[in-house]
C-alpha positions in Angstrom: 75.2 59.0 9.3 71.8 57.9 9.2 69.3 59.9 6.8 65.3 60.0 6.9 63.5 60.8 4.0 60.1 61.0 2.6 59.6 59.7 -1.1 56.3 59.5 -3.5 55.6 56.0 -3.4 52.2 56.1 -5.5 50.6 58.7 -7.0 47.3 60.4 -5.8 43.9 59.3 -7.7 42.1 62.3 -6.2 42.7 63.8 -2.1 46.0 63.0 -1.3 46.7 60.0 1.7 49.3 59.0 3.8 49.8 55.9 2.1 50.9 57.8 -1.2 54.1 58.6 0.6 57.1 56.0 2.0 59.9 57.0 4.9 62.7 55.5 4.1 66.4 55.0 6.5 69.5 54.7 4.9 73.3 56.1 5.2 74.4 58.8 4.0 78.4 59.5 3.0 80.1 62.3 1.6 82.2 60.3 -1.3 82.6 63.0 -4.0 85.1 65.6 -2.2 83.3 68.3 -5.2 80.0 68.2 -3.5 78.7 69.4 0.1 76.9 66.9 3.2 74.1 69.9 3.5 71.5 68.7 6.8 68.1 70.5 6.4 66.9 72.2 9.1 64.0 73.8 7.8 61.4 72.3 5.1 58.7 74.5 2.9 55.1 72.8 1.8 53.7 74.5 -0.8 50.2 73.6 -3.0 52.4 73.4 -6.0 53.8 69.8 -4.5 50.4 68.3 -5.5 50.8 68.9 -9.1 54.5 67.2 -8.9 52.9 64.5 -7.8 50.7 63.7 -10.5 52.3 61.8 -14.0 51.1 65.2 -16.1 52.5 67.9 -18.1 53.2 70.9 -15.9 55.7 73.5 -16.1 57.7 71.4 -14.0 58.6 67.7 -14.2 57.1 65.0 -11.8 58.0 63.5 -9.4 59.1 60.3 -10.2 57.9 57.3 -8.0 60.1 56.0 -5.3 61.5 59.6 -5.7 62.6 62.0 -2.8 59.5 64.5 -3.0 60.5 67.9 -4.2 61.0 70.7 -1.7 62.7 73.8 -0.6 64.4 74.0 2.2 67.2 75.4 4.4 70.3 74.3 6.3 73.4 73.9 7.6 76.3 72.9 5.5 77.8 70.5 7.7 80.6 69.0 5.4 82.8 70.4 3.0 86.0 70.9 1.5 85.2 74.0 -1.4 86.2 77.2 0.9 83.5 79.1 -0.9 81.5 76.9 1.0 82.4 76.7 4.4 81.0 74.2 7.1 78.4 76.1 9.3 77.2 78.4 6.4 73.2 78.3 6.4 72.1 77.8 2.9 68.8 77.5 0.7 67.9 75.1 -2.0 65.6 72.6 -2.8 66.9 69.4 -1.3 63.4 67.9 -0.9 61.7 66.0 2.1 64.9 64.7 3.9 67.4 65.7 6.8 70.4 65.3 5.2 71.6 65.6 1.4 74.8 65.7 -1.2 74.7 68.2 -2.8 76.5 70.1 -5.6 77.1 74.2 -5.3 75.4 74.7 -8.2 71.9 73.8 -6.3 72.5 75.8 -3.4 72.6 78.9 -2.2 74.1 80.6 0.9 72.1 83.0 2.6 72.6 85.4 5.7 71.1 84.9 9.5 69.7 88.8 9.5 66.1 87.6 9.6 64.6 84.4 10.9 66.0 81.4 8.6 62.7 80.0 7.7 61.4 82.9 6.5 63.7 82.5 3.1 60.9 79.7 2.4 58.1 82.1 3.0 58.0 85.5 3.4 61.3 86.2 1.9 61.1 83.3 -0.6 58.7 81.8 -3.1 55.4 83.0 -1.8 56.9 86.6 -1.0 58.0 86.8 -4.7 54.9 85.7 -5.8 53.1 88.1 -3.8 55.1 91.1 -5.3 55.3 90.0 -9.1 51.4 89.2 -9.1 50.7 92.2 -7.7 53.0 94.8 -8.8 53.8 93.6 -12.1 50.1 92.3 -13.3 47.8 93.9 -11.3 49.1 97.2 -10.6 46.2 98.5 -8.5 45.2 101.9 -8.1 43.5 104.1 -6.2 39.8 103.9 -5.4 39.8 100.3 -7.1 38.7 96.9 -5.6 41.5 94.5 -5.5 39.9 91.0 -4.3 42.6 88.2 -3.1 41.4 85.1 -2.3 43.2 82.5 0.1 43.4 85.7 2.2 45.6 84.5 5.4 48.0 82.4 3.5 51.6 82.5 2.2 51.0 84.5 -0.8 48.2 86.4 -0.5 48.9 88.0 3.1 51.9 89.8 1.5 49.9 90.9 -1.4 47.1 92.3 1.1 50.5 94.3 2.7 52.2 95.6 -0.1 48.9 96.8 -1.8 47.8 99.1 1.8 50.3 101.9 0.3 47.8 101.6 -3.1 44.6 103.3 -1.8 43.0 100.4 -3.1 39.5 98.8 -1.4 40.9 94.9 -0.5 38.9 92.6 -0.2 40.0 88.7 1.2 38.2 85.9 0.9 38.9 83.1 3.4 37.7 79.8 5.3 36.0 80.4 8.5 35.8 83.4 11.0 38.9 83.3 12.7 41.0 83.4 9.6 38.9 86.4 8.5 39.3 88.5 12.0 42.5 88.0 11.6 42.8 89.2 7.9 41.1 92.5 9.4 42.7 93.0 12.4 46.5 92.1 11.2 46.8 92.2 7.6 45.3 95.4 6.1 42.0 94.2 4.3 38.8 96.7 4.6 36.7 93.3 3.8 37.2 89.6 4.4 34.2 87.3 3.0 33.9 83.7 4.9 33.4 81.4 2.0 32.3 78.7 4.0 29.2 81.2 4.8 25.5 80.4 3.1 25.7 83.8 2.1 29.3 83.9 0.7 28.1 85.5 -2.7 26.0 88.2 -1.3 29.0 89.3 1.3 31.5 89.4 -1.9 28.9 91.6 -3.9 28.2 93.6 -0.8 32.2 94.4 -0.1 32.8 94.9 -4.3 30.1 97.1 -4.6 31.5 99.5 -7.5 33.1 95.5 -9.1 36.3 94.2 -9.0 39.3 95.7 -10.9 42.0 93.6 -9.6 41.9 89.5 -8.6 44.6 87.9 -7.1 43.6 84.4 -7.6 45.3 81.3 -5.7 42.2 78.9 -5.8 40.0 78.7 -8.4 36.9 76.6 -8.5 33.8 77.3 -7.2 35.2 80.8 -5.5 37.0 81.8 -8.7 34.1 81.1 -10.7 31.8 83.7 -8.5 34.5 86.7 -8.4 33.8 86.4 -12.4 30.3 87.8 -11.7 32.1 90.6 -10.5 34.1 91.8 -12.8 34.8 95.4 -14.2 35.7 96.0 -17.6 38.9 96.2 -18.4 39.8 94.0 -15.1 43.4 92.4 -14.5 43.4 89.0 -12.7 46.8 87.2 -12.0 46.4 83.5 -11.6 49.0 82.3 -9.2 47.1 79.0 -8.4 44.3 76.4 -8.2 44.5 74.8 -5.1 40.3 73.9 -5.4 41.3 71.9 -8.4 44.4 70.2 -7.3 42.4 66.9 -5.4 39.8 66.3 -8.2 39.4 63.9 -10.7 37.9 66.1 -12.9 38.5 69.8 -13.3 35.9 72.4 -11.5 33.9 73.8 -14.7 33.8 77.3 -15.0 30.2 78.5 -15.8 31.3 82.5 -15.7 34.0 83.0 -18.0 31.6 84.6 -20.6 32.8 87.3 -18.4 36.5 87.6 -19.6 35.0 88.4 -22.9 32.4 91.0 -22.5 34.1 92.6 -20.2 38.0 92.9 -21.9 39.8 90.9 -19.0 43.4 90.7 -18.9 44.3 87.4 -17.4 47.6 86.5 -16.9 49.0 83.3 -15.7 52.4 83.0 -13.9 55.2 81.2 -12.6 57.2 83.2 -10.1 60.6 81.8 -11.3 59.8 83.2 -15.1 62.4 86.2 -14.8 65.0 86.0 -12.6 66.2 89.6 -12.1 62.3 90.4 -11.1 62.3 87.0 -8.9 65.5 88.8 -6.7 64.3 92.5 -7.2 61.1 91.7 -5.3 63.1 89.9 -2.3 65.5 92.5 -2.1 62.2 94.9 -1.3 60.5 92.6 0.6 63.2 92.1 2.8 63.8 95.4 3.1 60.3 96.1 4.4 60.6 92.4 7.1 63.9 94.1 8.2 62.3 97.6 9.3 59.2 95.7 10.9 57.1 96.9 7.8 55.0 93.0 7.3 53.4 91.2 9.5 54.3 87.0 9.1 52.4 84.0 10.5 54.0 80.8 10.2 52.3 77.1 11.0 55.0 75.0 12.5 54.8 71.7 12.3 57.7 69.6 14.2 59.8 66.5 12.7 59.9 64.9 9.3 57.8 62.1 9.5 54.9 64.6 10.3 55.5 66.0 7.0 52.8 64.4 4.7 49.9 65.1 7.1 51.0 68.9 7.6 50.9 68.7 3.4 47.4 67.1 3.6 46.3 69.7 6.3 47.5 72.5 3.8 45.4 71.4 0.9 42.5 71.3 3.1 43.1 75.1 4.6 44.0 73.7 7.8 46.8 76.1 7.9 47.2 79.2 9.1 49.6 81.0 7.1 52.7 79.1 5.8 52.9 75.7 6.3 56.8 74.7 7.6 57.9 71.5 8.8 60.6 71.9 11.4 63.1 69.0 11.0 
């Protein structure tokens, strides 16, 4: 059959274009009876794709030019002969920006059809985990503290703003324009939501953080980052998740603040969700405990087709999003 796929044909000097990616036909044949003719249905974007795309030490490896670009997705196993693996089974792996794909067992995973299927790349995936581990794990809020997330509406940090409600905690969001902060009020549990888009966005943090911040969630870094460091209590926890702000530039954002993390004792701890396992699949086993008893609210943006896929991902490092970012092949 005919596959369509999306690979990095140059790599980004700065914002990411169009023309940095290449969609390529070709056929596609299951030869090796061992493996499994998987065709994607569903694909995640994620702000982590942007560092894969640069020639860089990371914790992961590159993307290699003329490579399919990395991915999570999920599908349909449409071929097989292992009866472990039955044709039909939905799975989830990361097969990368294609329709089709060979695949071995070993890089798949088969997964149930109790919830919505694309929510095993969002809610009940990656982000979700993220979510839980940064919050629960690092941040551990309590009551009467501030807990300040920034990127408020998106993937990760609308789950954190959930799970923390049962904390007593003041939470604060920090988002891009008004409609992402009504809805960060109305829907996902925050007392505050700061537009930092506003001329005023430092005075509206202060004014919401009033007694400081104790806890900060950070997926952005930058500019936004560097301000919450004016904030800080002694004695603060921040999990770093992310630095979306930085991802684009040619140079690092330099951080004027960080005098900060000294004077007042800040614990700073930078993760990788898939660090431990056995916490990785303890936090979606309660997180999808909590989507199956209508416990978390979820917005998705759904953008339709493959080839549509590398202007969604440009979209997404710009904020255009609303939520997580899924391509729907």
């Amino acid at each position: 059959m005919d596959n369509l796929k999306i690979i990095l044909k140059s790599r980004p000097k700065g914002w990411v274009t169009v023309d940095n990616f290449a969609i390529i036909e070709e056929k596609i044949e299951l030869k090796d009876k061992s493996k499994i003719l998987v065709e994607n249905i569903w694909l995640s974007l994620d702000p982590y794709m942007r560092g894969r795309m640069n020639d860089a030490k990371s914790y992961a490896k590159p993307v290699e030019i003329n490579e399919v670009m990395t991915g999570a997705t999920v599908g349909r196993i449409i071929e097989s002969a292992n009866n472990n693996y039955p044709v039909g089974k939905y799975v989830l792996g990361n097969l990368g920006w294609q329709k089709y794909c060979v695949t071995s067992t070993s890089e798949i995973e088969i997964i149930e059809d109790d919830i919505p299927l694309q929510y095993y790349l969002g809610i009940c995936g990656m982000p979700g985990a993220t979510a839980w581990i940064g919050l629960n794990e690092y941040l551990k809020p309590i009551a009467g503290e501030t807990l300040v997330i920034n990127a408020a509406t998106g993937a990760v940090a609308s789950v954190v703003s959930q799970l923390a409600k049962a904390s007593g905690c003041n939470i604060v969001g920090i988002a891009g324009g008004q409609k992402k902060c009504d809805y960060a009020l109305e829907s996902l549990g925050y007392n505050a939501c700061i537009n930092y888009q506003s001329e005023d966005f430092f005075k509206n943090l202060k004014s919401a953080c009033s007694a400081g911040i104790d806890c900060l969630f950070e997926n952005v870094g930058g500019k936004i980052f560097d301000n919450s460091l004016r904030l800080l209590n002694p004695f603060s926890r921040i999990a770093l998740c992310g630095l979306i702000a930085d991802y684009n530039l040619t140079e690092p954002y330099g951080i004027k603040n960080y005098r900060s993390l000294l004077v007042n004792r800040v614990s700073l701890r930078g993760f990788i969700v898939f660090d431990n396992q056995s916490l990785y699949k303890k936090a979606l086993s309660e997180i999808k405990k909590l989507i199956l008893d209508n416990k978390l609210t979820y917005k998705e943006t759904i953008t339709d087709n493959l080839e549509n896929a590398p202007k969604a991902f440009i979209g997404l490092l710009q904020g255009e999003n609303f939520g997580k970012q899924l391509i729907k092949l």
